[in-house]
N, C-alpha and C positions, 0 to 999 in steps of 0.2 A: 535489542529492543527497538532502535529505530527502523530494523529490517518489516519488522511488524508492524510497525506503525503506515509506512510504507507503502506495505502492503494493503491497508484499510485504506487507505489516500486509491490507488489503485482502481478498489471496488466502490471506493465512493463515485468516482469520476466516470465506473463502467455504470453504478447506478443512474447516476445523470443519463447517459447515455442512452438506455431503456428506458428511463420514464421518458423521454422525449418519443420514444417508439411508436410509431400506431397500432399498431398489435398487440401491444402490453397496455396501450390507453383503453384499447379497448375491452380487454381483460379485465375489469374493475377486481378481480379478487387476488389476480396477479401483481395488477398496479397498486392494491392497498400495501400487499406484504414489501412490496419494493419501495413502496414511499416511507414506511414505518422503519425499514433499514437504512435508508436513505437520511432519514429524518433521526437515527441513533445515533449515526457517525457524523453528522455535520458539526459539534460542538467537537468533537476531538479533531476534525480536518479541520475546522478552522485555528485551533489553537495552534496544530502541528503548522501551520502555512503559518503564522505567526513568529513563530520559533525558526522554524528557517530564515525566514527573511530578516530577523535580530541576528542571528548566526551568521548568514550571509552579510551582515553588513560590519560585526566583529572579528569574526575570526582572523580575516585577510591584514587586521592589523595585528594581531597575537601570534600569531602559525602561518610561516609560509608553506606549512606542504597540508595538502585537506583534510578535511575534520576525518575520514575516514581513518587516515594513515594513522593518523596520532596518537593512537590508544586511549591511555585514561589519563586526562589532565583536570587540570582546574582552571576556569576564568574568572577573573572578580578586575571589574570597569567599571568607573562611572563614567556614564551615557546620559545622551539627548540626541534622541533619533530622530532627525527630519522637524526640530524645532522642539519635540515634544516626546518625555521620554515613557514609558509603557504607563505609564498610569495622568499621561496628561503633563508631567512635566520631567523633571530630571531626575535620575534614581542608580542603584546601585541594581548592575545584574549579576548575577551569580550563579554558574554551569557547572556544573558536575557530567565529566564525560570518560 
C-alpha cells in the first residue's frame, strides 16, 4: 500500500513540475486537467508527508532495522512532537503496519 501511495507522491511532485512548464501554462486545457490532478492528490500527499515524518521521528526509537524490513507490527506511544502532539497537544499514536 505504501508502494502506491508512493507512487502518487511521485506524480504529484512531477505534476508540480509541469504546471510550472511554459508550455503547459500555456495550454490552458492541458493546464486545467493537470491542476485538477494536481489539486486531487494534494490532501492525500500532504497527509502521507505527515505520516512519514511522525514515523520518522518514532520508529528509530521502536525498530532498529526500517520500517520496510519489519513486516507487520504494532506501535502504540504516547507522543508530543516538537512541543505539540498531532492534534495541538499530546496524544496516543497508534500504527498498524
Amino acid at each position: 500500500m505504501l508502494d502506491k501511495i508512493e507512487e502518487l507522491e511521485r506524480r504529484f511532485q512531477e505534476l508540480e513540475a509541469l504546471l510550472s512548464d511554459p508550455a503547459i501554462i500555456n495550454n490552458q486545457p492541458e493546464f486545467r486537467k493537470l491542476s485538477r490532478e494536481h489539486s486531487d492528490l494534494s490532501p492525500l500527499v500532504a497527509v502521507y508527508r505527515r505520516y512519514r515524518k511522525v514515523i520518522e521521528q518514532i520508529v528509530p526509537v521502536w525498530s532498529p532495522t526500517p520500517l520496510r524490513e519489519t513486516g507487520c507490527f504494532r506501535v502504540r506511544c504516547w507522543t508530543s512532537i516538537g512541543g505539540q502532539g498531532l492534534e495541538g497537544g499530546r496524544g496516543i499514536l497508534d500504527f498498524e503496519f
